[in-house]
mmCIF file of the N, C-alpha and C atoms, coordinates in Angstrom:
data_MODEL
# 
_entry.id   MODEL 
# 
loop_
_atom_site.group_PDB 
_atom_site.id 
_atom_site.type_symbol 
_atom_site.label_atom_id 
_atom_site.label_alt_id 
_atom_site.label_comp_id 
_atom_site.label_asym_id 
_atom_site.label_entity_id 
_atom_site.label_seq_id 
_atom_site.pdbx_PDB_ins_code 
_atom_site.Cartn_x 
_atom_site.Cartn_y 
_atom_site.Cartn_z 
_atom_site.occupancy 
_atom_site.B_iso_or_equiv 
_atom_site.pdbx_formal_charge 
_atom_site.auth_seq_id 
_atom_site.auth_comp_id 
_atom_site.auth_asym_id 
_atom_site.auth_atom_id 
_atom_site.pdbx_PDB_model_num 
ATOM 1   N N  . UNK A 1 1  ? 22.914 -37.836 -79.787 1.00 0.00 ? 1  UNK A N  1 
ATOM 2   C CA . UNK A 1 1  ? 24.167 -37.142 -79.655 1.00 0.00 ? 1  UNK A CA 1 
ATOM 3   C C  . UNK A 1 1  ? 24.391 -36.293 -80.913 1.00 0.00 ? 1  UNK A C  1 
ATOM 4   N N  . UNK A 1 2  ? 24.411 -34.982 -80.799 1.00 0.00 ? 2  UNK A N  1 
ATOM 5   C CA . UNK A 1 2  ? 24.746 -34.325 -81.938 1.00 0.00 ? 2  UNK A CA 1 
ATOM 6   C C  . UNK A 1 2  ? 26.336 -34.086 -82.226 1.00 0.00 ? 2  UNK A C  1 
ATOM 7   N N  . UNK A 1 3  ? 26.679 -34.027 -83.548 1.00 0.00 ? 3  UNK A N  1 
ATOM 8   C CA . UNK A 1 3  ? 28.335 -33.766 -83.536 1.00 0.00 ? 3  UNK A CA 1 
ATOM 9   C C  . UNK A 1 3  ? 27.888 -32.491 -84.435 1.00 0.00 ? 3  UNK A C  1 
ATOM 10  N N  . UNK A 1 4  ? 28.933 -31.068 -84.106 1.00 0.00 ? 4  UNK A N  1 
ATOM 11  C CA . UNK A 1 4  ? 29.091 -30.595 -84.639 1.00 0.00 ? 4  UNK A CA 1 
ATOM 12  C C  . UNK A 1 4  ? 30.310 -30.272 -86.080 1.00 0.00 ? 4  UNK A C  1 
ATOM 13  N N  . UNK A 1 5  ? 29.276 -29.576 -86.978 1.00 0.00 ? 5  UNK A N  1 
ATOM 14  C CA . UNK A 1 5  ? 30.594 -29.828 -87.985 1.00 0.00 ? 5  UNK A CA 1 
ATOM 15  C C  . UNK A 1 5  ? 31.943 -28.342 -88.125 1.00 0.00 ? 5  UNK A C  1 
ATOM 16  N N  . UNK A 1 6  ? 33.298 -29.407 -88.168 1.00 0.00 ? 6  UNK A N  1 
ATOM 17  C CA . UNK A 1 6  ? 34.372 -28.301 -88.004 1.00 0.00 ? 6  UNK A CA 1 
ATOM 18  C C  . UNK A 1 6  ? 34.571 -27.219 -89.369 1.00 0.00 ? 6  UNK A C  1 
ATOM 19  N N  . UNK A 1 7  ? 34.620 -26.002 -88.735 1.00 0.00 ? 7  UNK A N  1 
ATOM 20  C CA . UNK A 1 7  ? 34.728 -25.015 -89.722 1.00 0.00 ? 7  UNK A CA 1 
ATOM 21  C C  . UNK A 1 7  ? 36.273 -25.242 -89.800 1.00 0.00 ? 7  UNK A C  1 
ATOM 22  N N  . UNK A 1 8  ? 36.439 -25.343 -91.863 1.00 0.00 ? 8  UNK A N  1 
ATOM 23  C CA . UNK A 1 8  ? 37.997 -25.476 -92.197 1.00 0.00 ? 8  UNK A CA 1 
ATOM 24  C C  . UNK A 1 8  ? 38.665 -24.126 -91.920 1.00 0.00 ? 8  UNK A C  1 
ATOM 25  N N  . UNK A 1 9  ? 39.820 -24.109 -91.430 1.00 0.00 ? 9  UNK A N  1 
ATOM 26  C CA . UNK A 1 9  ? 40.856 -23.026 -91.654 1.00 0.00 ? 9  UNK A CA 1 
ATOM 27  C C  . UNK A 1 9  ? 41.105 -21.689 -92.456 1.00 0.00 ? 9  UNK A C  1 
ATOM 28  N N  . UNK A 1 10 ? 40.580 -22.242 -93.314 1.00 0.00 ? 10 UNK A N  1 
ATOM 29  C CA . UNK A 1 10 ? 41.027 -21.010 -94.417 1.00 0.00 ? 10 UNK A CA 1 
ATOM 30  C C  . UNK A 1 10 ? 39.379 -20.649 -94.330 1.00 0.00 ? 10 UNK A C  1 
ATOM 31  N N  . UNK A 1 11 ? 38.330 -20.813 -93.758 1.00 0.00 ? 11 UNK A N  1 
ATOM 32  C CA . UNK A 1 11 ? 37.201 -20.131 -94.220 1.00 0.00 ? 11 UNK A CA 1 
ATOM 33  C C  . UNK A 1 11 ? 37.224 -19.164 -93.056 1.00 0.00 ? 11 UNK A C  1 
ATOM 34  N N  . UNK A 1 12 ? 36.850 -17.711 -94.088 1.00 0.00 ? 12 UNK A N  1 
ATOM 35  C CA . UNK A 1 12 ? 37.240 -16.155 -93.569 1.00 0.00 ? 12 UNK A CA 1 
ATOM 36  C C  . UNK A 1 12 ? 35.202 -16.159 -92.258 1.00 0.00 ? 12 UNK A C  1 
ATOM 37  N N  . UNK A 1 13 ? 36.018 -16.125 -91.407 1.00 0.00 ? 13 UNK A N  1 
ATOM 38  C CA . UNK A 1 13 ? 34.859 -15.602 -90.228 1.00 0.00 ? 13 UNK A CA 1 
ATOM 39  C C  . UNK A 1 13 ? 33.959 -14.866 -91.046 1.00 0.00 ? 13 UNK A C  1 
ATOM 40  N N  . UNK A 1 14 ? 32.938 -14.404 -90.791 1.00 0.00 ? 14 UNK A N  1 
ATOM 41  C CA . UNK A 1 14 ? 31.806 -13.314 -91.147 1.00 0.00 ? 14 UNK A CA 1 
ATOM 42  C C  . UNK A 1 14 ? 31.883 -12.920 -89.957 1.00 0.00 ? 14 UNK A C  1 
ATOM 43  N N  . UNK A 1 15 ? 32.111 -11.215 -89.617 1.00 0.00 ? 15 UNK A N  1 
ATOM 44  C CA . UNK A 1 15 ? 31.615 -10.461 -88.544 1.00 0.00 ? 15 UNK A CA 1 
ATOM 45  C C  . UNK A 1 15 ? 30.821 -9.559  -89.108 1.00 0.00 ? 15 UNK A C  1 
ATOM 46  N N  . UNK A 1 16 ? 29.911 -9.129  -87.595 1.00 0.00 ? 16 UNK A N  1 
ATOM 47  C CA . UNK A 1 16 ? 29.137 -7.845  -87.939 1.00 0.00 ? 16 UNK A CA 1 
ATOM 48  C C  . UNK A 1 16 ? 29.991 -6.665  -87.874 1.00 0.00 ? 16 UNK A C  1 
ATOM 49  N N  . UNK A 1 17 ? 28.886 -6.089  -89.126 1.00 0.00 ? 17 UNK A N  1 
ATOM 50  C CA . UNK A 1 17 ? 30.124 -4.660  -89.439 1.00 0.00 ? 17 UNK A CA 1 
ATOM 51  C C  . UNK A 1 17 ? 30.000 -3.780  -88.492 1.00 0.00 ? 17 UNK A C  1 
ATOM 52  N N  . UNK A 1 18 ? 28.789 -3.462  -87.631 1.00 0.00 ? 18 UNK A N  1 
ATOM 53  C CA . UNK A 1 18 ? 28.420 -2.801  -86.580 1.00 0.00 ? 18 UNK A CA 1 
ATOM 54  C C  . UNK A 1 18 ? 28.767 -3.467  -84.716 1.00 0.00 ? 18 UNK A C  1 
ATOM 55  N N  . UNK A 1 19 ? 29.258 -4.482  -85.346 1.00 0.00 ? 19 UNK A N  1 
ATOM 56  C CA . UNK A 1 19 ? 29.452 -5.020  -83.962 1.00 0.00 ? 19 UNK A CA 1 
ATOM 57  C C  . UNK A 1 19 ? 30.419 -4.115  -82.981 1.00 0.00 ? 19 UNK A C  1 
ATOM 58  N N  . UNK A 1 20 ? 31.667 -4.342  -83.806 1.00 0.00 ? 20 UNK A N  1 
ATOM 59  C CA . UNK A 1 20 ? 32.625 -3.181  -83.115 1.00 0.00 ? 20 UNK A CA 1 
ATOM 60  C C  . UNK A 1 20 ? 32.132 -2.027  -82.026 1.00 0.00 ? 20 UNK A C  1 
ATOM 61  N N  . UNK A 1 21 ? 30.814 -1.476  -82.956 1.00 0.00 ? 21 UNK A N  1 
ATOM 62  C CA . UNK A 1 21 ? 30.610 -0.099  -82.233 1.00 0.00 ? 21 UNK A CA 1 
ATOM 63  C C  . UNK A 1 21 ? 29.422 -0.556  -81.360 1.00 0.00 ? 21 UNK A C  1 
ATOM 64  N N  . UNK A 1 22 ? 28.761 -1.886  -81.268 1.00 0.00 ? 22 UNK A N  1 
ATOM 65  C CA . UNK A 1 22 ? 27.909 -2.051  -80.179 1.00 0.00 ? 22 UNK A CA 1 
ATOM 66  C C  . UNK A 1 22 ? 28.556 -2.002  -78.808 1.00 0.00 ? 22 UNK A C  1 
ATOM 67  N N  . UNK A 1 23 ? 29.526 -2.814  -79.227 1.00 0.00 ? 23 UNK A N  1 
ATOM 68  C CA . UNK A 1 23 ? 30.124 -3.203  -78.273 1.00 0.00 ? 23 UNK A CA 1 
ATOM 69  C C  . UNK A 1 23 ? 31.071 -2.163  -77.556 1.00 0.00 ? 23 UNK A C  1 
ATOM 70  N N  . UNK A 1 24 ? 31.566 -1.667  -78.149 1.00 0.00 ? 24 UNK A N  1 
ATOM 71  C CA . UNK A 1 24 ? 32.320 -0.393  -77.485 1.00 0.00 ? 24 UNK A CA 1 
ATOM 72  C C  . UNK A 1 24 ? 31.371 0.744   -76.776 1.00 0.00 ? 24 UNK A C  1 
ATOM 73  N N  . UNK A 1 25 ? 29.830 0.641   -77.084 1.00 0.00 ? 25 UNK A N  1 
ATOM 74  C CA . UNK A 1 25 ? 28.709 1.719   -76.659 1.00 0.00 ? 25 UNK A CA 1 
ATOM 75  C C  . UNK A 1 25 ? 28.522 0.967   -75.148 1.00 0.00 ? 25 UNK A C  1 
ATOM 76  N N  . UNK A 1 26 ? 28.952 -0.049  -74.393 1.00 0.00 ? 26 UNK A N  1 
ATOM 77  C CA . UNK A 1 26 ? 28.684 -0.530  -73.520 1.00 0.00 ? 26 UNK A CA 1 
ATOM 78  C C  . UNK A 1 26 ? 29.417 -0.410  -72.338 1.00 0.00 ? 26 UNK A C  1 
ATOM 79  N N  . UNK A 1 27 ? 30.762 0.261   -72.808 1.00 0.00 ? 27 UNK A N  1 
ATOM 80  C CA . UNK A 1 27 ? 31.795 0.579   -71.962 1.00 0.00 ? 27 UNK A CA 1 
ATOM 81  C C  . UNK A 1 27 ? 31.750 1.880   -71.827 1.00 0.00 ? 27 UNK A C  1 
ATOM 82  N N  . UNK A 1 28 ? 30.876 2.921   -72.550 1.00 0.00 ? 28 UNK A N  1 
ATOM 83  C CA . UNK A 1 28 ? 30.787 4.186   -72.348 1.00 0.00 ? 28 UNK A CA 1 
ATOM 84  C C  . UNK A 1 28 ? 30.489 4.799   -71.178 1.00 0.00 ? 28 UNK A C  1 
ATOM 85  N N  . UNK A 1 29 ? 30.856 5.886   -70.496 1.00 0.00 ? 29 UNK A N  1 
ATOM 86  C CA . UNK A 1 29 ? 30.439 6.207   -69.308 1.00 0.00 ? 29 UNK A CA 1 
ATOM 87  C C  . UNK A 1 29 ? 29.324 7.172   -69.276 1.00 0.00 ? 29 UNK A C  1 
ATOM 88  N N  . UNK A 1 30 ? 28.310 6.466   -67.963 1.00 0.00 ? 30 UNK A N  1 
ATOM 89  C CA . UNK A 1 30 ? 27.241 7.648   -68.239 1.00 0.00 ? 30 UNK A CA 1 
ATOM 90  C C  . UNK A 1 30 ? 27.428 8.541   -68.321 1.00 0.00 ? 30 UNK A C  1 
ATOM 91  N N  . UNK A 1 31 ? 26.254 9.626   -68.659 1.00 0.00 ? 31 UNK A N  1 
ATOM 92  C CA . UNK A 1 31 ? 26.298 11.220  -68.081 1.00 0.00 ? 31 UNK A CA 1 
ATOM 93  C C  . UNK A 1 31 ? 25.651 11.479  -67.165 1.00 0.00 ? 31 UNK A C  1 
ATOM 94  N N  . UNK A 1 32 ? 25.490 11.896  -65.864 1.00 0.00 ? 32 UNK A N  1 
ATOM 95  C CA . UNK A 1 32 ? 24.549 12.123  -64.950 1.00 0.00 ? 32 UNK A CA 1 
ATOM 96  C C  . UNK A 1 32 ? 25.135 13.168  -64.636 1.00 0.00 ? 32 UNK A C  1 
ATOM 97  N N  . UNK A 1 33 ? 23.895 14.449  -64.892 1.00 0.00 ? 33 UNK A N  1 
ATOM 98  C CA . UNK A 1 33 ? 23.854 15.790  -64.019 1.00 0.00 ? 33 UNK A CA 1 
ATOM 99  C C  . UNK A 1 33 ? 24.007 15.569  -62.865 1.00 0.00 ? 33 UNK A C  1 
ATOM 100 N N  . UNK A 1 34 ? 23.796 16.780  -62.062 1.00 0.00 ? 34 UNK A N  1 
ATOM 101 C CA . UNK A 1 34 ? 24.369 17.088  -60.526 1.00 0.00 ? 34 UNK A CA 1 
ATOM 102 C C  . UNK A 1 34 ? 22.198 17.269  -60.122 1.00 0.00 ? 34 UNK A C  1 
ATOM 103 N N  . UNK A 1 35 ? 21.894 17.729  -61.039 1.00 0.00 ? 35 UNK A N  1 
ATOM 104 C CA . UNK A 1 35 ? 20.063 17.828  -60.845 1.00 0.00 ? 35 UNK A CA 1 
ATOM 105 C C  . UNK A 1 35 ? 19.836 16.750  -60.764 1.00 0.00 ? 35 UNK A C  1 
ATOM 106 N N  . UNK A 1 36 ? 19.819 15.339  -61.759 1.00 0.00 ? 36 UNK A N  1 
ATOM 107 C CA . UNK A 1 36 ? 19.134 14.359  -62.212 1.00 0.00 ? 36 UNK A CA 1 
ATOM 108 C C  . UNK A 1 36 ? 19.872 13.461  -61.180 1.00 0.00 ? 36 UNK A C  1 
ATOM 109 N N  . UNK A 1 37 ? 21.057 13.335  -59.958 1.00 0.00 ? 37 UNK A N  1 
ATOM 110 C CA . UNK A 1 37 ? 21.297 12.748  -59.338 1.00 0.00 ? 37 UNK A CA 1 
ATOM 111 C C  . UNK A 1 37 ? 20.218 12.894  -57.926 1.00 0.00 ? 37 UNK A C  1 
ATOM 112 N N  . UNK A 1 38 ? 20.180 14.601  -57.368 1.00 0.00 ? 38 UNK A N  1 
ATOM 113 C CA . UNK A 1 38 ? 19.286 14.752  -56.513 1.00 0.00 ? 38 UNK A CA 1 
ATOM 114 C C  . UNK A 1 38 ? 18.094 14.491  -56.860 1.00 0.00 ? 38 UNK A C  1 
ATOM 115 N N  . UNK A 1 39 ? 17.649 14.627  -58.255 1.00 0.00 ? 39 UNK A N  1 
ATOM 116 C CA . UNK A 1 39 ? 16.140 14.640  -58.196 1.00 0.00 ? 39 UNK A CA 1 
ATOM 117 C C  . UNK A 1 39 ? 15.522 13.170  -57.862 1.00 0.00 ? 39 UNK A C  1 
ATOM 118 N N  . UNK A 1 40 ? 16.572 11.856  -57.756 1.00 0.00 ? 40 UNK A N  1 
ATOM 119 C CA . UNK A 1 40 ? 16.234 10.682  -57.533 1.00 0.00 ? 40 UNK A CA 1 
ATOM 120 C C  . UNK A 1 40 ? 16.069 10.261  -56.041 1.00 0.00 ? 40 UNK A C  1 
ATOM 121 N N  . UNK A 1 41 ? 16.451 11.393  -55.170 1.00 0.00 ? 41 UNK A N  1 
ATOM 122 C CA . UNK A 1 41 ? 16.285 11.119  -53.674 1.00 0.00 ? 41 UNK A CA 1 
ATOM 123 C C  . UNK A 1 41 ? 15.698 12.853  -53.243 1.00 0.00 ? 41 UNK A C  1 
ATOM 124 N N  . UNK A 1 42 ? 15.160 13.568  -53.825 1.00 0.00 ? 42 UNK A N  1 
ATOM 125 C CA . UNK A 1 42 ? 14.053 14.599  -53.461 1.00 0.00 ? 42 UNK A CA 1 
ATOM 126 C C  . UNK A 1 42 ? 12.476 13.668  -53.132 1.00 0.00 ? 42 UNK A C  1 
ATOM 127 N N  . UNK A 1 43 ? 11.891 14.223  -52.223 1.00 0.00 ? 43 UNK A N  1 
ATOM 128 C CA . UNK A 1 43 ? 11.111 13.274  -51.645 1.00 0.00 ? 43 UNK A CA 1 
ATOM 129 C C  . UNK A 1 43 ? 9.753  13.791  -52.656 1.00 0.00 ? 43 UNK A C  1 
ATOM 130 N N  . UNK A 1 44 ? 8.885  12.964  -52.879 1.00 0.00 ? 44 UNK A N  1 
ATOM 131 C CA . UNK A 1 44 ? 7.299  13.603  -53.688 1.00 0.00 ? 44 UNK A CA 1 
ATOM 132 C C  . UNK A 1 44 ? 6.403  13.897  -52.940 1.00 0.00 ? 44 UNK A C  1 
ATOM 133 N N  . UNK A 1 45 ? 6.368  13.478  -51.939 1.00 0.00 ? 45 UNK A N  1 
ATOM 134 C CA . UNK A 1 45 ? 5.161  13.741  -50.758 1.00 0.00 ? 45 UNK A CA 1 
ATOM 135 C C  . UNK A 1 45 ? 6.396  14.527  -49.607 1.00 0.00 ? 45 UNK A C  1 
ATOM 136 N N  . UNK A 1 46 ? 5.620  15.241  -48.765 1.00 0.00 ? 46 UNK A N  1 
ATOM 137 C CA . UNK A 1 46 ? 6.250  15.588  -47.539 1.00 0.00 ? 46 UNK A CA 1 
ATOM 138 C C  . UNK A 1 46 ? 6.125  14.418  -46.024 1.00 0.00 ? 46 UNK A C  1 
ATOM 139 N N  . UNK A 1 47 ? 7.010  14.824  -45.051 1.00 0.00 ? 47 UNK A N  1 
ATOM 140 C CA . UNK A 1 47 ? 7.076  13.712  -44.323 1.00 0.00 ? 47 UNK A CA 1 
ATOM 141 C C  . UNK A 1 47 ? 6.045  13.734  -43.060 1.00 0.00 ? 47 UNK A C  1 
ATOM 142 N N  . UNK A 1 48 ? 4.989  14.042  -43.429 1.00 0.00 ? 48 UNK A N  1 
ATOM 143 C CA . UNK A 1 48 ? 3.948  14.122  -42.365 1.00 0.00 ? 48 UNK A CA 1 
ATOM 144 C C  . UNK A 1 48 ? 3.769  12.433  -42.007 1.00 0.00 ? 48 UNK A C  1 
ATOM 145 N N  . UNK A 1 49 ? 3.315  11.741  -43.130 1.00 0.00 ? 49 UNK A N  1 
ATOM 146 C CA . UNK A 1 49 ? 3.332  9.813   -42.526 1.00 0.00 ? 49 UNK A CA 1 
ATOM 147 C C  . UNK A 1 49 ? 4.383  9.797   -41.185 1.00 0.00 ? 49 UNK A C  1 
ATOM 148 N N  . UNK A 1 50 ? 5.868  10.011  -41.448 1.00 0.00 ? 50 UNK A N  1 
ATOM 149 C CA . UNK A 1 50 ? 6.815  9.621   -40.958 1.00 0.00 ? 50 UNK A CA 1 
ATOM 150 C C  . UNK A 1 50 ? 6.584  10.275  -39.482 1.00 0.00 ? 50 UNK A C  1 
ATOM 151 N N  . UNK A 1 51 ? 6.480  11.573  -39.534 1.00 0.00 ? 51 UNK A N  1 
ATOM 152 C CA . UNK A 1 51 ? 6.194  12.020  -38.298 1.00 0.00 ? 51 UNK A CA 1 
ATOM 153 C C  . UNK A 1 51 ? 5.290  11.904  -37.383 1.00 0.00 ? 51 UNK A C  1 
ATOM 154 N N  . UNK A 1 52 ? 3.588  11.374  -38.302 1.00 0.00 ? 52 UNK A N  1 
ATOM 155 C CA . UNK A 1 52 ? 2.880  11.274  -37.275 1.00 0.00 ? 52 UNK A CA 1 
ATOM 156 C C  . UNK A 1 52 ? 3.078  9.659   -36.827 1.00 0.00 ? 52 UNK A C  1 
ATOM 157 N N  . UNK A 1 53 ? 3.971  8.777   -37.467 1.00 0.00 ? 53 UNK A N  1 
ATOM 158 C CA . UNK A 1 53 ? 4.200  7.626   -36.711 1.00 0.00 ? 53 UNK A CA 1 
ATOM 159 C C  . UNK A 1 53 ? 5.285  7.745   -35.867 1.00 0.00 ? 53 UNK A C  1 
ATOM 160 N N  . UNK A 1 54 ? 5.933  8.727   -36.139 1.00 0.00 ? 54 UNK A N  1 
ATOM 161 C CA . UNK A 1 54 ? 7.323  9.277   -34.580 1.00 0.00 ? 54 UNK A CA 1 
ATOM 162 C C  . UNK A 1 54 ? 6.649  9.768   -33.534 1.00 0.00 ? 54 UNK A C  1 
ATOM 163 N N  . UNK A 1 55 ? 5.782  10.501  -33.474 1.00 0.00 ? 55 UNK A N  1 
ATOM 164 C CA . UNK A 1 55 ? 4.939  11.066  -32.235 1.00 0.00 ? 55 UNK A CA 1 
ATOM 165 C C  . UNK A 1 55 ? 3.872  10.220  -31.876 1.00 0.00 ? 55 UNK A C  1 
ATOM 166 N N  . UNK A 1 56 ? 3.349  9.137   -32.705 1.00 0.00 ? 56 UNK A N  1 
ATOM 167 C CA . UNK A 1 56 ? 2.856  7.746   -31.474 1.00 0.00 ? 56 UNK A CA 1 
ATOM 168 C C  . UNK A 1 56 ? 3.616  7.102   -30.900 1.00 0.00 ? 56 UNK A C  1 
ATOM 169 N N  . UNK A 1 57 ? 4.572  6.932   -31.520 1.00 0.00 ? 57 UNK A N  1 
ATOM 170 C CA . UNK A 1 57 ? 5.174  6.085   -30.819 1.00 0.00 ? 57 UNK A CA 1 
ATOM 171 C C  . UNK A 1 57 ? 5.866  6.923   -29.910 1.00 0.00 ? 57 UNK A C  1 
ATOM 172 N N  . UNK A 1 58 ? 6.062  8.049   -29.587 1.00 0.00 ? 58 UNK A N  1 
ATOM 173 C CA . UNK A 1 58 ? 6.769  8.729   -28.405 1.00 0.00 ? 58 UNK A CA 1 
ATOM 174 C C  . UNK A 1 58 ? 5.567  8.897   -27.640 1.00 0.00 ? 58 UNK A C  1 
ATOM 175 N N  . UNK A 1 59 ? 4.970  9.074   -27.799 1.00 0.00 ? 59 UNK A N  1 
ATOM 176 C CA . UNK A 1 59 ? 3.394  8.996   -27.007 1.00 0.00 ? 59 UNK A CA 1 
ATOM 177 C C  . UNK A 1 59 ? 3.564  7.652   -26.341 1.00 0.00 ? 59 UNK A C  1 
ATOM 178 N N  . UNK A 1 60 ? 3.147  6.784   -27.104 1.00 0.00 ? 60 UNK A N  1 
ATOM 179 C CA . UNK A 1 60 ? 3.171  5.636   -26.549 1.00 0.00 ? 60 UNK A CA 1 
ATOM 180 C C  . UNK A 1 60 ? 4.058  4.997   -25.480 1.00 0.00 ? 60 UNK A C  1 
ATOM 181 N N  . UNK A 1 61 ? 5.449  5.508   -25.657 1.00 0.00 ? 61 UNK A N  1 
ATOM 182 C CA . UNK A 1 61 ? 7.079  5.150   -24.784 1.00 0.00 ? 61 UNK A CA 1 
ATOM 183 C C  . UNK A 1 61 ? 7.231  6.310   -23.766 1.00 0.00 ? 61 UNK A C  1 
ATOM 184 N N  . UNK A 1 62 ? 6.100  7.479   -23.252 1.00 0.00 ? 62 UNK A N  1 
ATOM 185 C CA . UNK A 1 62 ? 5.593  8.099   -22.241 1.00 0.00 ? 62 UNK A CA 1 
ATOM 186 C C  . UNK A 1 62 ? 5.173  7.594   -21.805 1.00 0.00 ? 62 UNK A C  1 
ATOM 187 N N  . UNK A 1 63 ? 3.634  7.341   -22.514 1.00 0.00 ? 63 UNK A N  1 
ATOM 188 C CA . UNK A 1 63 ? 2.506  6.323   -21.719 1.00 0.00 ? 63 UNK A CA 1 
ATOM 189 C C  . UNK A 1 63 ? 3.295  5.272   -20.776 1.00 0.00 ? 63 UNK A C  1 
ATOM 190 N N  . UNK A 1 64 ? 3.630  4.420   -21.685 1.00 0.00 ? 64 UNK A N  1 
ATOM 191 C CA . UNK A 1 64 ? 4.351  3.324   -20.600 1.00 0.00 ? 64 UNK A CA 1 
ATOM 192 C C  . UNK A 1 64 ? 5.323  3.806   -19.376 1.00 0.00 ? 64 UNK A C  1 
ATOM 193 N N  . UNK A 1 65 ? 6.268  4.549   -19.557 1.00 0.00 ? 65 UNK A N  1 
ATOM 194 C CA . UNK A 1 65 ? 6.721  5.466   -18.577 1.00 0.00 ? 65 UNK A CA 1 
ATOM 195 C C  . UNK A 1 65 ? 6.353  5.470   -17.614 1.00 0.00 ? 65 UNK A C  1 
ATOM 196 N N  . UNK A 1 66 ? 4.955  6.079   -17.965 1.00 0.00 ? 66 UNK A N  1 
ATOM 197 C CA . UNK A 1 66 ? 4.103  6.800   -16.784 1.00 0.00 ? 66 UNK A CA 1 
ATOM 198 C C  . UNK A 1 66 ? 3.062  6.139   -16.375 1.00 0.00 ? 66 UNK A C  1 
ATOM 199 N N  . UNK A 1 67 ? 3.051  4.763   -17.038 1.00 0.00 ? 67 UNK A N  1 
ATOM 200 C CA . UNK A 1 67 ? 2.161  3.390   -16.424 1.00 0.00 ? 67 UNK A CA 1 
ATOM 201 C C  . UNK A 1 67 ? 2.730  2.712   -15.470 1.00 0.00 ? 67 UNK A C  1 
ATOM 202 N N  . UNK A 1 68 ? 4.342  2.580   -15.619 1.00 0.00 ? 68 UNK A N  1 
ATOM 203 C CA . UNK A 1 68 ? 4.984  1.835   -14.661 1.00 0.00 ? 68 UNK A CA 1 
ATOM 204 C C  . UNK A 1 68 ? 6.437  2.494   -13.799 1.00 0.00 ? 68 UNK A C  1 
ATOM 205 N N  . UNK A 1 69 ? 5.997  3.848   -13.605 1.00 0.00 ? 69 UNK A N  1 
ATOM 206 C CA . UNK A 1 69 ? 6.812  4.453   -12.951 1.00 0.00 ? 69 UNK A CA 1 
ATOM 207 C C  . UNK A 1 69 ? 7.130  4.198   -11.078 1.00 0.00 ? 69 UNK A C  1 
ATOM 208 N N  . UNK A 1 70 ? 5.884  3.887   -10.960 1.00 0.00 ? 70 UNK A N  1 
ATOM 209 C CA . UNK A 1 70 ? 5.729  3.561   -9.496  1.00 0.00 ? 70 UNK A CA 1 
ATOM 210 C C  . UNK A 1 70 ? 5.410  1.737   -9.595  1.00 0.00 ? 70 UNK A C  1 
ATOM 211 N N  . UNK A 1 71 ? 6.000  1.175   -8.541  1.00 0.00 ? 71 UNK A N  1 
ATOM 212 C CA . UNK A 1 71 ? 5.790  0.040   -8.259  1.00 0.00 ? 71 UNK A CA 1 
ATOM 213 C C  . UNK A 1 71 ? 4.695  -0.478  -8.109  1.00 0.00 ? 71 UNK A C  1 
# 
């Protein structure tokens, strides 16, 4: 069991002299451009993947269509 020992009354705290301003740098509000917001959802590749998996699968939801159109 450890006991800790009580700091007396009259002994003056030590703070950091820089603390103040750490701490206030944390509440600051970003800066974000109107560029550096889009440039995080501008795409790097073009959407050819995306499309050629939209046109199998519409291929595919024909096919079936036209597999079980007639009884």
């Amino acid at each position: 069991m450890k006991f800790e020992k009580k700091r007396a009354e009259n002994t003056p705290v030590q703070t950091n002299p820089g603390g103040d301003e750490r701490i206030s740098s944390l509440f600051q509000p970003d800066v974000l451009l109107a560029e550096q917001y889009i440039e995080n959802f501008r795409r790097k590749t073009p959407l050819e993947p995306e499309k050629a998996l939209l046109l199998a699968v519409l291929e595919d939801g024909v096919r079936c269509f036209q597999d079980n159109i007639l009884p």
